[in-house]
N, C-alpha and C positions, 0 to 999 in steps of 0.2 A: 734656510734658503731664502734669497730677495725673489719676490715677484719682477715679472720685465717689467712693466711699468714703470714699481718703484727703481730698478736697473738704469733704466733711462734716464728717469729723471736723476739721480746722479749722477752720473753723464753730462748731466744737460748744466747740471749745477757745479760740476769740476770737482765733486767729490769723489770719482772714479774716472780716471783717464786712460786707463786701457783695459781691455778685455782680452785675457788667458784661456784659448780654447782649447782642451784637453782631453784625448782620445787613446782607447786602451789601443796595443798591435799586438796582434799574436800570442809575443812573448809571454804575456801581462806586466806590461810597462806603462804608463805613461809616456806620451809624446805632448807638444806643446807650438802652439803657436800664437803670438800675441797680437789685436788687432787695437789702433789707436780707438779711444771711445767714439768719436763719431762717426768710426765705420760699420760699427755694432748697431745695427736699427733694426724695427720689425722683418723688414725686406731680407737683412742679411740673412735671420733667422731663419727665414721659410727658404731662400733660396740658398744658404752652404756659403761657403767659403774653401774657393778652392786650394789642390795640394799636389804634390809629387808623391803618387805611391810606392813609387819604384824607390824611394830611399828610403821608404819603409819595411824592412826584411819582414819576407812573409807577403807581401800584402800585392802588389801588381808589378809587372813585367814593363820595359823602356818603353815598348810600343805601345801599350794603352793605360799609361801611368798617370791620367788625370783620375783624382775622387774629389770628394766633396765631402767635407766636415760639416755637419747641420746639429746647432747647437741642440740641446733639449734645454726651453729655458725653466722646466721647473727646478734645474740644476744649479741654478746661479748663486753661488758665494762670493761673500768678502774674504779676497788671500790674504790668510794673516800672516802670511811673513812678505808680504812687497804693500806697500804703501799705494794707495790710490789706484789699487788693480781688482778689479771681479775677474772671479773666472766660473767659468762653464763646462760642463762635463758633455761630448758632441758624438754623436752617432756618426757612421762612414757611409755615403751615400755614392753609387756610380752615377756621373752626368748623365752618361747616354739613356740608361734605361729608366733612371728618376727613382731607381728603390736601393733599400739598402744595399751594401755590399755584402755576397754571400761571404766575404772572408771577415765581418767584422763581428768580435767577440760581442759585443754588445746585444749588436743585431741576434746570434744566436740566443744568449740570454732572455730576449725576447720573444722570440720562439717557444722556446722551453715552456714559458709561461703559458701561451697560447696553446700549447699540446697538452700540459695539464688539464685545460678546462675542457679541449675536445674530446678529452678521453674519457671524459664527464667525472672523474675519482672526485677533484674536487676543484674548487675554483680560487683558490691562494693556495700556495706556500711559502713556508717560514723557514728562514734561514741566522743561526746564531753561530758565525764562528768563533774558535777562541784562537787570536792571531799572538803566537810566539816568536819572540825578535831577541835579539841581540844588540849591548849598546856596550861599545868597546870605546876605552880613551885612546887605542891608536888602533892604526891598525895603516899597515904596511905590504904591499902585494906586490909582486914583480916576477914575469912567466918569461923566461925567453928559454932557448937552445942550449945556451952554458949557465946561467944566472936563476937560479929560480928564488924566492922567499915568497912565507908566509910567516910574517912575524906581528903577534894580538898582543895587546894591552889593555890591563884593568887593573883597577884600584884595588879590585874583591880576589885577585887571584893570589894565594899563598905563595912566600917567598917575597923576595927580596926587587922590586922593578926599579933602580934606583937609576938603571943605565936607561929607563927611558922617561927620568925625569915627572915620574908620577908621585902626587903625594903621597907619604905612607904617615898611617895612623894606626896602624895593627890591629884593625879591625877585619879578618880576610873572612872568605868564606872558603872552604875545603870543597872540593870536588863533590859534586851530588850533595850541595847539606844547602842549600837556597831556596829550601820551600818551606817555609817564610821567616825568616830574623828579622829579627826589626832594626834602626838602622841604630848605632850606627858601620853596622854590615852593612845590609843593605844601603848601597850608595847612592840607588838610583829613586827614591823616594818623590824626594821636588822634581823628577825629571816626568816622572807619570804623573803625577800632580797637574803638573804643568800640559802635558798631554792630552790628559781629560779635559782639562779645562777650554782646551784648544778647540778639538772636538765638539762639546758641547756646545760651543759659540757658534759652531757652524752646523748644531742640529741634529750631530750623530750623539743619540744616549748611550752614556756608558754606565754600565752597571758596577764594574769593581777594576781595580787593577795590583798588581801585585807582582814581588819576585817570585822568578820560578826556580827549577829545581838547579838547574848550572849554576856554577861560578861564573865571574868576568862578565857579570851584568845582561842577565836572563829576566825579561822580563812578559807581562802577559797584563794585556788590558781586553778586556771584553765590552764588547757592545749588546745591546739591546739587538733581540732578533727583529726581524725587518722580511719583504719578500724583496723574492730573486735578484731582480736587476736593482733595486735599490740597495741593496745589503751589498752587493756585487761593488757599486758604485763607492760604500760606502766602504768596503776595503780598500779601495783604491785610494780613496781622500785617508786611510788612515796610513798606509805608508809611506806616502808623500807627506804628515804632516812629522810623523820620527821620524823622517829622514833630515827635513830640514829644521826639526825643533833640535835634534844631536848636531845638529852643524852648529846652530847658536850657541852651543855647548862646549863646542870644540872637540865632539865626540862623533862617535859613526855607528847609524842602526846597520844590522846586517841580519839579513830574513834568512841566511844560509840555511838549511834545515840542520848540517852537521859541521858546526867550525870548529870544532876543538874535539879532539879523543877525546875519548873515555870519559867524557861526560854526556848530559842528556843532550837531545838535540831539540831542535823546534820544528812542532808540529801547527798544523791549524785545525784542528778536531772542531769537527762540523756538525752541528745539532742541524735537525730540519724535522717539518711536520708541515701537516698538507690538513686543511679546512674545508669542508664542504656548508654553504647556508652557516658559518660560524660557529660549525664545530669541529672537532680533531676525529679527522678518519682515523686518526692513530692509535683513538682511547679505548679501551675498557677493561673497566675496574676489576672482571672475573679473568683476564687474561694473563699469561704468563709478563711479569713485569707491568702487569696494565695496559699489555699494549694488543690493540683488536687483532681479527686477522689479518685485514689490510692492511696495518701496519707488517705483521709478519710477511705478507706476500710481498711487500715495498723490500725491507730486511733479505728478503731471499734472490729477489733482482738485484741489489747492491752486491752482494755475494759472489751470488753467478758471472756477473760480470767484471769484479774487484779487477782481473789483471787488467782488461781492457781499460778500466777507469784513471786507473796510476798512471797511465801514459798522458794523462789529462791533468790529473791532480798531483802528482808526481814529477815532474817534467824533468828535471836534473839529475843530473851522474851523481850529484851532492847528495840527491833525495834517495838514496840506495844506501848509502852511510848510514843514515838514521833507520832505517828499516832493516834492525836486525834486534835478535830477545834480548832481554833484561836489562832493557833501557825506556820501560814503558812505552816502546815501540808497540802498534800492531799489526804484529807481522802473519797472526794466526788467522786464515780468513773464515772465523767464527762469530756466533751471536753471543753477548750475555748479559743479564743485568749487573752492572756493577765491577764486573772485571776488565782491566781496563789493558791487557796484550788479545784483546779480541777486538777483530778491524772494526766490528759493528756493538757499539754498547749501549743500552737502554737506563739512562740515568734514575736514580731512586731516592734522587733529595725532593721532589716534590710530587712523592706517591700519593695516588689518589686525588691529582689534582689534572683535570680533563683538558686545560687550558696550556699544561704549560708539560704535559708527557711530548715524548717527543724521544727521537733515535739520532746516535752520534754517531757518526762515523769518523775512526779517528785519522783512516791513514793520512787524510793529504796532507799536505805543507806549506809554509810561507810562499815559495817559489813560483806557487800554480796561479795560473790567469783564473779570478774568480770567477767570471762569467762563463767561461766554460766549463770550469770545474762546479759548481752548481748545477749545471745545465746537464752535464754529463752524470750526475748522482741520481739527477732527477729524473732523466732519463730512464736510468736502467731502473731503477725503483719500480718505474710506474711499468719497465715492461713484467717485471716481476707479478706488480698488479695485478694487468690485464690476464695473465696468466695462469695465475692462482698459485704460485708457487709457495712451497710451504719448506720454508728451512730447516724444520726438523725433518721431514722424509726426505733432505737433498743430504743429512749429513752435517748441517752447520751447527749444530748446537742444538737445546742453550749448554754451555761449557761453564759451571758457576768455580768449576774449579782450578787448579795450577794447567794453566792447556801448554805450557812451556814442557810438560815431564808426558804428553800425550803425541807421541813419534806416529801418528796417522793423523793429524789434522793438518789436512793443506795449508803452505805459506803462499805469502805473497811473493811477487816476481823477486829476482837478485837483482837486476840490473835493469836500466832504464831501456834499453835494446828489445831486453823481452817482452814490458810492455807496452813498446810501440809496436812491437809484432804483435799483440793480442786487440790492442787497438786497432790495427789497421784488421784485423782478421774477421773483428766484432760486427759486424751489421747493422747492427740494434741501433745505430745512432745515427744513421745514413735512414734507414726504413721509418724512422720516427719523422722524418723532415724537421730538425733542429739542426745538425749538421749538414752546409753541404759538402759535395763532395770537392767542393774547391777547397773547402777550410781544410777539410782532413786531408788533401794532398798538399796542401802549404805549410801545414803543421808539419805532416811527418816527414818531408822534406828538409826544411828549418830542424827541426829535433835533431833528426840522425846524423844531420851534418854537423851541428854543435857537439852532441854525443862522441861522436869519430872521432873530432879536434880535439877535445876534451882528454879520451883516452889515448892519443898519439902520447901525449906529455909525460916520461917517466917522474917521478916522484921518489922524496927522499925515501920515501919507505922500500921504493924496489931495491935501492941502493941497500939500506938497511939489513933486509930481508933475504937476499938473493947476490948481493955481492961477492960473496967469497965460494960460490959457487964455480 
């Protein structure tokens, strides 16, 4: 990250000529807007940069459609793909009342943080997702009334792609067998290569990257965990940087959580742990997995409230696809160490180490606004805390074994409907003051009405399935 100073003075020097000010909405998108460099000075800083919220779905209504983007300049990078541009990652401020906007993801995310420390558990936490993408060489979409396609392309997918002009080398990968060849299967090697690289330049530590378990160019790069709103932030700069490092490529990421049958899908399996004075509330070494009570009590609030949470971390009709068995989904809303179709998993590659125990949660997906989906884990976690809840007297486990052939362990929701109704039903994140209740009536507004549209649209399959009926 550049300090503003030094921001400036590039600026001042014509080494930077405009500044990219980038703001999550709702969805968890990226929006943008660019300001020549000498309109970026201290002054704009403190005072925003104004906007139209009303063309921001989700965010304000015609009638009082002015906000205010206010940079955060510890955020300021050099965009590596536009020449002579910084950009800035900005909070949503309303003019009138001079604070944040209750509807802005970030702003919650900040929240989050500050309800942690007032609840006194602890005063960090850490956040490690593992973000799963898709990098397709074509890929071809068209939704209308008579016309629909979905037609994917890759290098890695068995058979013959000859009609879509892709090179063939006979090197495929079969369905479910991409957790790990070396290449030259895997195709996509220099492309994460190059990714980290990327990354790294701009500050986010990556630790590994790798093919995953699909065909047609599954991949998975990890970062260095980070707390909430930074690690938040720093998903955000990493979508945007596959999105447009695959464009260089002549390729396309795609965060779908399910684009293709009957293969696996992509998840963002969430490590987190919470510090108090520098050490892990999470730890200790006589406990089940190593991990304390409060840890267990945090484990038991993730639980109780899993349906509510998916309507946060789950957001799409797509994210319902991946969440069914024997697809390393977890659909089971159980605890375990080491079994990995249990919502909640206690990793065991660095046993008896106090600094780096820590609980994964695997359900969300690529698709979720990280700042809220963080915000909302953290949430129910800590109500779990305050509580004292204990996962084994509620029934969740620990499950060490096949919980797929165990016909009483509750699933998670089928469809995304259901967990906006479990969400909107939840309290716990309205009572906490991290949500207001403006975000959660805009959300679940924005959701349901995507969701509807969504499901209006019949599909080859109903054809398929139901045609000769």
């Amino acid at each position: 990250m550049i300090p503003l100073n030094k921001a400036l003075s590039m600026i001042k020097t014509k080494e930077a000529e405009f500044v990219d000010l980038k703001f999550c909405d709702l969805r968890g998108t990226w929006q943008h807007m660019t300001l020549s460099g000498h309109e970026f000075t201290k002054e704009t800083c403190e005072a925003g940069v104004g906007f139209d919220g009303s063309s921001i779905k989700g965010f304000q209504s015609i009638y009082d459609s002015d906000m205010l983007l206010v940079p955060d300049v510890k955020t300021i990078f050099k965009d590596p793909f536009f020449e002579k541009t910084l950009s800035c990652i900005c909070s949503v401020y309303d003019p009138t009342s001079g604070k944040p906007s209750p509807k802005d993801p970030r702003n919650t995310a900040q929240k989050a943080e500050k309800h942690l420390k007032k609840n006194g558990v602890g005063d960090a936490s850490y956040w490690g997702p593992e973000i799963e993408f898709f990098v397709f060489d074509m890929l071809n979409v068209e939704l209308g009334p008579y016309h629909q396609v979905i037609e994917i392309g890759s290098r890695e997918i068995p058979g013959n792609n000859t009609s879509l002009s892709l090179p063939q080398d006979g090197y495929k990968i079969p369905m479910k067998r991409g957790y790990f060849p070396v290449p030259p299967h895997d195709k996509l090697q220099e492309f994460r290569s190059e990714m980290a690289s990327i990354l790294e330049s701009l500050g986010v530590v990556v630790e590994v990257h790798h093919h995953e378990v699909a065909t047609a160019g599954q991949v998975e790069i990890d970062l260095r965990y980070d707390e909430l709103v930074s690690m938040a932030d720093k998903v955000m700069l990493y979508k945007y940087v596959a999105r447009n490092l695959a464009k260089s490529y002549g390729m396309v990421a795609v965060f779908l959580p399910k684009p293709i049958y009957g293969d696996n899908g992509s998840g963002m399996h969430t490590h987190q742990s919470v510090f108090k004075n520098r050490r892990n509330v999470f730890y200790d070494p006589k406990g089940y997995g190593e991990i304390s009570k409060t840890g267990l009590s945090y484990t038991a609030g993730l639980l109780k409230h899993v349906g509510a949470i998916l309507g946060i971390t789950n957001p799409t009709t797509n994210s319902y696809r991946r969440l069914v068995p024997h697809f390393e989904a977890p659909t089971s809303i159980a605890f375990s160490a080491r079994n990995r179709s249990a919502a909640v998993r206690i990793p065991m590659y660095f046993s008896k180490s106090e600094k780096s125990k820590r609980l994964e949660f695997r359900c969300p997906d690529p698709t979720c606004n990280p700042y809220l989906s963080f915000a909302a884990q953290l949430v129910a976690g800590l109500d779990g805390v305050k509580n004292r809840l204990d996962p084994v007297k509620m029934g969740f486990g620990p499950y060490d074994e096949n919980i797929w052939e165990k016909k009483d362990v509750a699933q998670t929701p089928k469809s995304l409907f259901e967990a906006l109704l479990l969400f909107k039903a939840d309290g716990v994140f309205i009572e906490s003051g991290v949500f207001s209740k403006e975000l959660i009536k805009s959300y679940l507004e924005m959701k349901n009405e995507e969701a509807t549209e969504a499901m209006m649209y019949p599909t080859p399959s109903d054809f398929f399935y139901y045609g000769d009926i």
